[in-house]
LOKOLLUM-291919 format. One record per residue (C-alpha): x, y, z. Coordinates in pm, whole numbers, padded with zeros to 5 digits, always signed. Each point is the difference from the previous one (the first is absolute). Last residue first. Example, Ala and Ser with C-alpha at 12.3 -4.5 7.8 and 13.67 -1.06 7.14 Angstrom:
2
+01367-00106+00714
-00137-00344+00066
end
This chain:
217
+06168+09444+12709
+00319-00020-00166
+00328+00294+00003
+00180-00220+00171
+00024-00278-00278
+00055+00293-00257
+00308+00105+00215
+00131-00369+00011
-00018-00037-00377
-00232-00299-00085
+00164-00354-00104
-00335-00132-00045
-00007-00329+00180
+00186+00094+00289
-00063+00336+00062
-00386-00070-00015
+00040-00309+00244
+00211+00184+00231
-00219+00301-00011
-00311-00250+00063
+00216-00099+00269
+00025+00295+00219
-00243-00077+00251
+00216-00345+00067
-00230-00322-00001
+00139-00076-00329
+00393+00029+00104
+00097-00363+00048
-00158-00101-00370
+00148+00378-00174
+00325-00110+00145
+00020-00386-00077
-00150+00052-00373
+00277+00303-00063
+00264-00271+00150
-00115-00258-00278
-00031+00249-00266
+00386+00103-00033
+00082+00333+00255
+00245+00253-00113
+00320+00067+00092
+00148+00288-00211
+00399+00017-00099
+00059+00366-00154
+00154+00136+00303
+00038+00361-00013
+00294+00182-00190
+00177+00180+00216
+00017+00349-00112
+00390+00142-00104
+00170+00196+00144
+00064+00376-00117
+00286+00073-00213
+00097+00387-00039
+00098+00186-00281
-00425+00109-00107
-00028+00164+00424
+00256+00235-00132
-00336+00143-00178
+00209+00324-00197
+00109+00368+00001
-00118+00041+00395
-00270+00284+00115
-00086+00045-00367
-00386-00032+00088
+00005-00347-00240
+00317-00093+00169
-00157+00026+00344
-00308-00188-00113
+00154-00263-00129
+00249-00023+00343
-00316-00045+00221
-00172-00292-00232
+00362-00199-00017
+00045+00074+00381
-00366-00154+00073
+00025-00253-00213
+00348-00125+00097
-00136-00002+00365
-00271-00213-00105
+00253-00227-00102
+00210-00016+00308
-00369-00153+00170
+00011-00256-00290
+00343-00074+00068
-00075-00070+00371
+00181+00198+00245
+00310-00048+00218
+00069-00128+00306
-00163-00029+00375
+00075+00429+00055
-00363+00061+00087
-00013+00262-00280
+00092-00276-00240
+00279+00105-00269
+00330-00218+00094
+00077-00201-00280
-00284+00080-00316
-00004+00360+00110
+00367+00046+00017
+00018-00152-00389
-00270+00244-00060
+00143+00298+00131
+00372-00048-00137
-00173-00051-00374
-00190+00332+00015
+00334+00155+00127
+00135-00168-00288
-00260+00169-00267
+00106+00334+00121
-00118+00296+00204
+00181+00253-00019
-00319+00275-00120
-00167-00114+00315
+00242+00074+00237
+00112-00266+00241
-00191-00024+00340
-00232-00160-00041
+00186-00317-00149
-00045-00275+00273
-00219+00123+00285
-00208+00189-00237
-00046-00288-00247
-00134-00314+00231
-00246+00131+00303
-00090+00376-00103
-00013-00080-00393
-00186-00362+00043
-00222+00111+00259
-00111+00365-00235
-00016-00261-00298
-00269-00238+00213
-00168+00319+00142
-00046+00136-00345
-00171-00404-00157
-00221+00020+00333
-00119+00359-00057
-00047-00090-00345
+00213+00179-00243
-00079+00316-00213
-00046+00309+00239
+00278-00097+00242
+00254-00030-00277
+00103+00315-00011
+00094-00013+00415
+00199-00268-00048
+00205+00158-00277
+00144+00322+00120
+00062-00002+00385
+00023-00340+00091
+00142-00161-00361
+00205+00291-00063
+00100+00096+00331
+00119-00362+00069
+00166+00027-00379
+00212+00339+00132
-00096+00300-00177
+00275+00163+00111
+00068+00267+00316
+00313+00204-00122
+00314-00034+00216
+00126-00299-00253
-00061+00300-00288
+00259+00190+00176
+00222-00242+00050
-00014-00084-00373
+00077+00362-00139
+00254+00020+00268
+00189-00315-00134
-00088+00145-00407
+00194+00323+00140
+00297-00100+00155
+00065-00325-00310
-00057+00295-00264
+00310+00190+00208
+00199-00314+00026
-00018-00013-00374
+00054+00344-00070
+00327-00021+00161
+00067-00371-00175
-00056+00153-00336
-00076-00246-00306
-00415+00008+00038
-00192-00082+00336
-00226-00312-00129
-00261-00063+00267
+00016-00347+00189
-00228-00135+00275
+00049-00207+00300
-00166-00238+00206
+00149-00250+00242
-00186-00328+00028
-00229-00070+00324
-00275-00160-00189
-00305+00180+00123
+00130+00333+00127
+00205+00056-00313
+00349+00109+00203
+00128+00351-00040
-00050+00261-00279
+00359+00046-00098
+00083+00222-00284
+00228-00063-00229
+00135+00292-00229
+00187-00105-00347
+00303+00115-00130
+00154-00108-00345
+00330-00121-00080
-00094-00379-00083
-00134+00035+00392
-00005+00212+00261
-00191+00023+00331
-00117+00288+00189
-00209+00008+00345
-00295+00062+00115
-00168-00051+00358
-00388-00011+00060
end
């Protein structure tokens, strides 16, 4: 981290430069007010630069530690093996590789953003595009459920999950092509010497739920 002084309407102020924000490339800096004294100033701008290069050298909480380390693991005893090994898949396959490695408590609702519109172009493992909405989704879930609990155990102040915009589900097709009496007649009269038509027959005239159908003797 590097500081420096700048002035303005005859006060100082220290800037601090913390580099480039890893997912959108922009410079970051921060600004402390430094009073009316250049000397002291440059002195506050010293000591807030070490401050900050001393907490880069610290190992974070990073949110790939968090949601390897911390929050998997927690949620072992309440999901379904499947539903645990889906999240674990997601995390390992779609966040890590994306925003691992920032720390947890800078994360921001445009990171969030960044990863799904990445997803969506270019997200599939096998490198053929990007994934499906719905897929994106479940990744919204799964961040939204992770960043709860970290505000709720005061690990960040707030769900940034809440700022960001997830897509949207596709809404399925509500057209339905159904069969008028004269084709049900020609299927159930070509299929009576099958062994399944007296489901046929039942399905047909009843409207019984498939499961219910299977579930006769």
């Amino acid at each position: 981290m590097r500081g420096y002084v700048v002035e303005r309407n005859g006060r100082f102020y220290a800037v601090i430069y913390e580099g480039l924000d890893p997912i959108t490339g922009r410079e970051r800096r921060s600004w402390h007010a430094a009073g009316t004294d250049r000397a002291q100033a440059e002195r506050t701008a010293v000591l807030l630069a070490q401050a900050a290069n001393s907490r880069e050298t610290t190992p974070g909480l990073t949110v790939a530690r968090y949601l390897l380390q911390t929050w998997l693991p927690r949620k072992r005893v309440s999901l379904r093996p499947s539903t645990w090994d889906g999240y674990r898949r997601n995390i390992e396959l779609h966040v890590v590789p994306h925003i691992g490695p920032l720390p947890l408590r800078r994360l921001r609702g445009v990171h969030i953003d960044s990863l799904y519109a990445e997803l969506l172009a270019d997200g599939r493992v096998d490198g053929k595009g990007g994934l499906d909405p719905k897929s994106v989704l479940e990744i919204h879930v799964i961040l939204h459920r992770a960043l709860r609990d970290a505000a709720r155990q005061g690990l960040v102040v707030r769900n940034v999950v809440d700022d960001a915009e997830p897509p949207k589900r596709r809404r399925p097709r509500s057209d339905v092509c159904a069969w008028n009496a004269e084709q049900l007649q020609a299927f159930l009269k070509m299929a009576r010497s099958d062994r399944l038509f007296a489901a046929f027959w039942l399905a047909a005239n009843t409207g019984v739920r498939r499961s219910e159908l299977l579930g006769l003797r």
